[in-house]
C-alpha positions as CSV (number, residue, x, y, z in Angstrom):
1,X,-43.6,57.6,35.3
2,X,-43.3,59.3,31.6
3,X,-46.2,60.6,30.3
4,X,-47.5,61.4,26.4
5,X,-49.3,64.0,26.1
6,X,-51.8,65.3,23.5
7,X,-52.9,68.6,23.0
8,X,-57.0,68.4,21.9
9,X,-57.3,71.2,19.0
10,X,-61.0,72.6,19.2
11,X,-61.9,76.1,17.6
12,X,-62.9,77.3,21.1
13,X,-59.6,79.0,22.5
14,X,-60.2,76.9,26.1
15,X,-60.5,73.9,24.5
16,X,-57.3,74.3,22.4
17,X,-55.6,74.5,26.1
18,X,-57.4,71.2,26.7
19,X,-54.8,68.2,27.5
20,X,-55.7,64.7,27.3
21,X,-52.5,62.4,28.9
22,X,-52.0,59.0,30.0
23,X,-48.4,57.4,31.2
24,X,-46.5,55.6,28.4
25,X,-46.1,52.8,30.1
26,X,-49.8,52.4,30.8
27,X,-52.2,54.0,28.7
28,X,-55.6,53.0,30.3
29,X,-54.0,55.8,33.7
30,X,-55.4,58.6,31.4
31,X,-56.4,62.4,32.5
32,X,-57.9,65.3,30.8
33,X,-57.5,68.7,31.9
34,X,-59.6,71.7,31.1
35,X,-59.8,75.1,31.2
36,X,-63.3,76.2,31.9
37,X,-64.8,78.3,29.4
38,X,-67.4,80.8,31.7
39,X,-66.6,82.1,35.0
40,X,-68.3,79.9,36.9
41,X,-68.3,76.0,35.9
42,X,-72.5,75.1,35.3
43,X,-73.9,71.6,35.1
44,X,-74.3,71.7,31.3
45,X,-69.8,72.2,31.7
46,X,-69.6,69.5,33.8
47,X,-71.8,67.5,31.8
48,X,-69.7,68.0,28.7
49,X,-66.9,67.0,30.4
50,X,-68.6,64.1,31.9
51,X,-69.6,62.8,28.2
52,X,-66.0,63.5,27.0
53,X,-64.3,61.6,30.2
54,X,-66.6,58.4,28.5
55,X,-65.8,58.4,24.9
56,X,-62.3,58.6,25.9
57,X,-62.7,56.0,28.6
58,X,-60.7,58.4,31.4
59,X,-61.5,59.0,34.7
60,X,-59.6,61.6,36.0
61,X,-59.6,65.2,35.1
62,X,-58.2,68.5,36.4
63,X,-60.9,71.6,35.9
64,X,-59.4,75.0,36.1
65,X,-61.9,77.4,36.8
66,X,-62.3,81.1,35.7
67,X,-63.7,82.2,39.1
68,X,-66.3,79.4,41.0
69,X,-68.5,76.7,40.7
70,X,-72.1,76.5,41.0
71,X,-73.7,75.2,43.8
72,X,-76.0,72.8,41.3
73,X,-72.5,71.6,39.5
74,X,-71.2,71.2,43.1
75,X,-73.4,68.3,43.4
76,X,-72.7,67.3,40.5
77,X,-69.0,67.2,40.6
78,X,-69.8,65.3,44.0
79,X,-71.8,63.0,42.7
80,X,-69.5,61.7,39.8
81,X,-66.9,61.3,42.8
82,X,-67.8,57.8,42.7
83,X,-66.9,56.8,39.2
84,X,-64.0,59.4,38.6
85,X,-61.1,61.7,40.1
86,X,-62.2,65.2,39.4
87,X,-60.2,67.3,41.0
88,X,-61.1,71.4,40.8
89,X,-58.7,74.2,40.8
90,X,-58.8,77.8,40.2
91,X,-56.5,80.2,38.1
92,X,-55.7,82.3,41.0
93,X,-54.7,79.2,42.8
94,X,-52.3,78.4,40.3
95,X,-50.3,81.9,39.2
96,X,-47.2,82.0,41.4
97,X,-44.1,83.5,40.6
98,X,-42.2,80.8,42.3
99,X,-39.0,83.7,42.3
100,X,-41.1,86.2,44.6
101,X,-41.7,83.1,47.2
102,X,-41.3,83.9,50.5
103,X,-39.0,80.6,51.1
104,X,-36.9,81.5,48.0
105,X,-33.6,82.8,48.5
106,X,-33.2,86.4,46.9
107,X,-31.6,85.9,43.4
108,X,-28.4,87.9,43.1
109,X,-26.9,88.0,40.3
């Protein structure tokens, strides 16, 4: 499915890697993703998200994180689980050099 997205410009340097999505063919499937802005995500994060996810009507988001999560956004996170997809990732998680990858064939040029 195509997709449009739209960058969200803030004055915070996280937020201006902010992207807020939906497929083209059905713009109520919409997503946010964010880049947290502390090392560890805190409830008053997840709350802004949370408040952002409702004006825009989305309910799913990706949340890359610095380093962790607090246990009391934990709960938190889990407790929205109901009402939307949050799904939590962090930046370590998501540098590969897909070229050094044990399954890919040396390059030889």
């Amino acid at each position: 499915a195509r997709v449009e997205r739209k960058a969200v410009v803030s004055t915070q340097s996280t937020w201006e890697l902010s992207i807020f999505t939906h497929l083209k063919d059905d713009q109520d499937e919409q997503i946010y993703v964010w880049f947290c802005e502390d090392e560890k995500l805190s409830i008053k994060q997840v709350r802004k998200y949370w408040e952002r996810l409702q004006e825009e009507h989305a309910n799913r988001a990706i949340i890359v994180l610095q380093s962790s999560i607090t246990s009391h956004a934990r709960r938190v996170v889990g407790a929205l689980a109901d009402q939307y997809l949050l799904e939590l990732f962090q930046e370590e998680e998501l540098l590969v050099n897909i070229t050094k990858h044990v399954l890919i064939p040396k390059h030889i040029l």
